[in-house]
C-alpha positions in Angstrom: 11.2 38.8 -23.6 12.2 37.1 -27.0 12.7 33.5 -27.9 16.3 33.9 -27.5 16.2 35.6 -24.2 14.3 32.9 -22.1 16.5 31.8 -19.3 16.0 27.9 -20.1 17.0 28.5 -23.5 20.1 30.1 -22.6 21.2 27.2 -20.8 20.3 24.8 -23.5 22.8 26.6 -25.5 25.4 27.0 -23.2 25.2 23.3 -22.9 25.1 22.9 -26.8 28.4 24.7 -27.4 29.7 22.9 -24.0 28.6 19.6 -25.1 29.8 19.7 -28.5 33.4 20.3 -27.3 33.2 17.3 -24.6 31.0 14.6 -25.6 31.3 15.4 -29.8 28.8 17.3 -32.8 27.2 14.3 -33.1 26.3 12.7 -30.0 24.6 16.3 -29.4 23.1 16.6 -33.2 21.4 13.3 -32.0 20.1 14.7 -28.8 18.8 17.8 -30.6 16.9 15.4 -32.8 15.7 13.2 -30.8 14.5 16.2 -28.4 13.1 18.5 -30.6 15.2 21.1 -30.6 17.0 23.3 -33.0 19.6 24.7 -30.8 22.8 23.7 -33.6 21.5 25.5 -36.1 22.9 28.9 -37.0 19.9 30.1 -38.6 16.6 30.2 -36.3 14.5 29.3 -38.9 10.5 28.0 -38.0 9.0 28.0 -34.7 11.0 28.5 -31.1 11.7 25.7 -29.2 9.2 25.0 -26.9 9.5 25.1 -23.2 9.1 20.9 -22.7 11.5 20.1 -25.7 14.1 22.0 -23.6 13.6 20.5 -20.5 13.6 17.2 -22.3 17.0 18.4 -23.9 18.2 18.6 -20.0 17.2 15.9 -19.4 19.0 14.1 -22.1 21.8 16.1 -21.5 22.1 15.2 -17.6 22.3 11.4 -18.9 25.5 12.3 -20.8 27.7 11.6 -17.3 27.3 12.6 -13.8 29.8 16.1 -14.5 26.2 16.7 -17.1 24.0 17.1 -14.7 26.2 18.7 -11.7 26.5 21.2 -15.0 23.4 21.4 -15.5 22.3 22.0 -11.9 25.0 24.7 -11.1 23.9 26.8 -14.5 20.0 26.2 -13.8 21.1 28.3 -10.2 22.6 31.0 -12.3 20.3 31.3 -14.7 17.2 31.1 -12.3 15.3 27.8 -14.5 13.6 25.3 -12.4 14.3 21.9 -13.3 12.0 19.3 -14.6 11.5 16.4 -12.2 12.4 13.8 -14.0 16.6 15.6 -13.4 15.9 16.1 -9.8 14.4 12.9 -9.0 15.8 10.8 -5.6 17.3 7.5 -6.7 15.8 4.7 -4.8 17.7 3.4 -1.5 17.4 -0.3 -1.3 14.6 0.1 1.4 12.8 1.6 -1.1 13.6 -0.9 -3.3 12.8 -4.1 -0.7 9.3 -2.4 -0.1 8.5 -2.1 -4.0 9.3 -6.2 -4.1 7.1 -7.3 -1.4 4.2 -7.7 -4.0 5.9 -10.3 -5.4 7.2 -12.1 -2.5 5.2 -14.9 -1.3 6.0 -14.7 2.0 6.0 -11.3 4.4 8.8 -10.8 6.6 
């Protein structure tokens, strides 16, 4: 399978050409950047994009706005990529919040 055929790079492109059109060229020009990855150019020149600078780019990408990463969660289904953890992560309830405090509490309930 070539560079350009791997599953999680087709979905970094997909959300390329998406994201330019919603969020704007250069909020994702800055992502690319920032990530590592050469998905806006039109010529693949130098090395493929490795696998972690593209699940970085998702993860980036899912920051965008909460319709990002339901995007990015329905297209990772279709195109079979797992997700990094760091996208699929549980937020914290406040339970789990109370219990991360009592360290600094100087008293227990």
């Amino acid at each position: 399978m070539s560079e350009s055929e791997k599953p999680i790079r087709k979905l970094a492109e997909t959300l390329s050409r998406r994201g330019q059109t919603i969020y704007g060229r250069k909020i994702l020009v800055d992502m690319c950047a920032k990530t590592g990855v050469s998905l806006l150019n039109v010529l693949d020149i130098g090395d493929p994009d490795s696998d972690e600078s593209l699940q970085d780019f998702l993860v980036q990408y899912s920051k965008l706005s909460p319709a990002a990463k339901l995007t990015i969660l329905i297209l990772s289904k279709q195109y079979g990529v797992s997700l990094p953890e760091d996208l699929l992560g549980k937020k914290k309830g406040l339970k789990d919040r109370l219990e991360s405090l009592q360290d600094y509490l100087p008293w227990t309930p």
